[in-house]
Each structure stands twice: as C-alpha cells, then as structure tokens.
N, C-alpha and C positions, 0 to 999 in steps of 0.2 A: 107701361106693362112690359115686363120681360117673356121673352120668349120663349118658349120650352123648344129642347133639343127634341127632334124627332127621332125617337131610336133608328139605329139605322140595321137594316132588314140582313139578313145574310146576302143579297143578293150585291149588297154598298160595300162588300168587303170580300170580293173574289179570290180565289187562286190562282192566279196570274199564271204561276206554272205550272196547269195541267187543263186539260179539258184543249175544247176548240177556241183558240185564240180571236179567230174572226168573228165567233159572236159574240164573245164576251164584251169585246171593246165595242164591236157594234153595240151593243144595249147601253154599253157604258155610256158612250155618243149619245146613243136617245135620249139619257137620261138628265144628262150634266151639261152639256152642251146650250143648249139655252142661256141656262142661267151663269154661268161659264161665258160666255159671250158677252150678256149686256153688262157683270163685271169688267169686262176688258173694253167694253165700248165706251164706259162712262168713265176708266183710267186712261185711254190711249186713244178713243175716236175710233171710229167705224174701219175708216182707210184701213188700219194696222192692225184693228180687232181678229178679224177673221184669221190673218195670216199668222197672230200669235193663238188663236183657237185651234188651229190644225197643228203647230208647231207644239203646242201643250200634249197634244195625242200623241204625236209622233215618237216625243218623248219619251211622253208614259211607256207607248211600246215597247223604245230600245231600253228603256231601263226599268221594265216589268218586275226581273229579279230582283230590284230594289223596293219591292213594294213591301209592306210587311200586315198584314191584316189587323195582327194584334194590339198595333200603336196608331191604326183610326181610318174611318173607312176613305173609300177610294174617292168621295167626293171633295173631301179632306185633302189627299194627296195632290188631286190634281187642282186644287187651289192651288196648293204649294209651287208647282211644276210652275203655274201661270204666272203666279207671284214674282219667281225667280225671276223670269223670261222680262213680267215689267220691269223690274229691278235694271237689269240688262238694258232693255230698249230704251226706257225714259229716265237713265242718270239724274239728267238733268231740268228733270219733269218741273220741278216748282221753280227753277229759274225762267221757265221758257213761260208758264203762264202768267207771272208775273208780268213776261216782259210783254204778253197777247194781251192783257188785264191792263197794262200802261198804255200801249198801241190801241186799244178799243176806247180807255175812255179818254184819249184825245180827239179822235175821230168822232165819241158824240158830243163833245165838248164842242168843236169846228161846226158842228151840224146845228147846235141849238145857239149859238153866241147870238142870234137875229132875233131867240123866244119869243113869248113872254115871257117877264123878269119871274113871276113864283113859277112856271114849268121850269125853267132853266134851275134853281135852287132846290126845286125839290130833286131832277135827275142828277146835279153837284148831288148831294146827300148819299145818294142811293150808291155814286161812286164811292164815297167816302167809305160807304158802308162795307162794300166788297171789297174795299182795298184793305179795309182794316183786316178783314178775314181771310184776305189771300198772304197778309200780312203773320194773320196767326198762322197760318197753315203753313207757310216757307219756312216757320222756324221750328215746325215738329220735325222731330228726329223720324228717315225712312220707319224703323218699324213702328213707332207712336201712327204713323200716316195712312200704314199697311193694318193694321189695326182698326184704326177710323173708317179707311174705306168699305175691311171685310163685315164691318157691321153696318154700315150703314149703306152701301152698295150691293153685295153680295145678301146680307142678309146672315149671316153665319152667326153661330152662337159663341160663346165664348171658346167652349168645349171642342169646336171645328177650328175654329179659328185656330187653337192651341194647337192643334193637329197640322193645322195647315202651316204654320211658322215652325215649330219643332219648343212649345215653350208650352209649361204648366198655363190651365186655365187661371191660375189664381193669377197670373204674372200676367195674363193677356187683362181682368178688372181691372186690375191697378193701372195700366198702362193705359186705360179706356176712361176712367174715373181720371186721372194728371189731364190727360187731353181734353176731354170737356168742361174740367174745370178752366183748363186754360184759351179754349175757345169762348166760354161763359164772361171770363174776366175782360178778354178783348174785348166783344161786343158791349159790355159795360161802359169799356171807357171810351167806345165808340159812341154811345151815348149821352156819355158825360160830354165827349167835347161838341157835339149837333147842342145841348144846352146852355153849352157855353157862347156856343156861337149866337144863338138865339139872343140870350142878355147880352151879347154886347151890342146888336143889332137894336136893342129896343134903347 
C-alpha cells in the first residue's frame, strides 16, 4: 500500500524570520524530534544519534534565513539538515558495516564450529543471506541509499523525501523503483545459489 502524504498544516511551514524564535523551534523540537532521532539511531547508533539530533537544530537555527516555506515544509528541511550531517559523519558508512558484517559472522561461525551439523548450516545460510544484502547495499550510490533509508526508516513520502534531498518527486520513484529492483535481483540470486548448494549436497 502507498502511503498518502499528510498535508502539512501551516504550523510545518514557519517564518523563521519573525515572531518568537524560542517557541517556534521549541514546538518544532516537540514535533520532529522523535521521529528525527530514531532516523539517525537506525543510520548512525544511538552513541552519535543524539549529538547529530541537536547538532540538526542547531543548525536549522543558524541558518533559519535559509529556510524557504514555499519549497517544503520544515519537516522536510530538517531531514535534509540530518542527512547532510550523516553524509559528513559516516563517509564511510557501508565500508565500516561490511567490515562489522565480516567480524560478526566470524565470531558466530568460531561460536557454532562444535553445533549440530543442520544448526551450523542453517546460521552458514542466514550469513550468506546478509552478506549478500550488505553486499547489494555497498554498491548503491549515497543518494539511491539515502532514498531507501528515508522510506523505509524515516517513513517519508516521496514528496518529502524530494524536499528533503533538493530533487523532483518523480526522480526520488525512479531512484526507489532501480533500487528495489536491485535489492529484489540480489536476494534472487541469493536464492539461486542456497539451491544450488542443496543439489550438489544431495
């Protein structure tokens, strides 16, 4: 099911340059901040969460004058703000979980080598499995990545999302449709070869 964009209220789309600055962004906090957060805790871990959640605000503040109402509301933006910031802090984001993704499944590999022979082959499998999809994921392009995550982490619609990156909704589908066809194709062939392995087993 697709999700419908929830209009967003006058209140998603401030004047940053006028009125009382302290409550506006306070509400803005009430509002965004949550879900702003378990965003950044499921790209970056909790450690780092927080201190790019405040650094996001901080932001917004010093650069309020950049805000523009008309090109999408403030929820929008301060994805964008966040985004950037991951961009920044984790460069090297899918090299490093690859290599956490390596380092883990040796260590349960060392843990079960004493199993039982089908426990041991089914968690072998299960690695295969992730590997293959850490596999697809290292080779999406940052914004194919950024894209996947704001839909399927953040929950954003296309129409935010586009907002939140600086790009047509139509160009955030397309980029949405490549990428699951190409996570779709991996897991395929992730399955092809668990069948392959099976016949030559028997």
């Amino acid at each position: 099911m697709t999700r419908q964009s929830t209009p967003a209220s006058g209140g998603d789309r401030p004047d940053l340059r006028r009125g009382d600055l302290e409550e506006t962004f306070r509400r803005l906090f009430d509002e965004h901040a949550a879900v702003l957060h378990r965003y950044l805790v499921g790209r970056i871990g909790a450690d780092i969460a927080g201190d790019l959640l405040s650094e996001t605000f901080l932001i917004a503040l010093q650069q309020r004058d950049r805000y523009d109402a008309e090109r999408g509301s403030a929820r929008s933006w301060l994805f964008g703000i966040a985004t950037n910031l991951l961009r920044t802090e984790v460069r090297n984001e899918v090299a490093a979980q690859r290599k956490q993704l390596h380092l883990a499944a040796h260590e349960h590999s060392r843990r079960v080598v004493h199993g039982h022979a089908d426990r041991v082959a089914e968690r072998i499998d299960a690695q295969t499995r992730v590997q293959h999809l850490a596999r697809a994921l290292a080779e999406l392009s940052p914004s194919d990545l950024d894209v996947l995550l704001l839909t399927s982490w953040a929950e954003l619609t296309p129409t935010e999302i586009g907002e939140t990156l600086g790009v047509p909704a139509g160009t955030v589908r397309s980029r949405l449709h490549r990428t699951r066809r190409l996570l779709r194709a991996s897991a395929a062939s992730s399955s092809a070869l668990d069948e392959e392995g099976v016949q030559a087993d028997d």
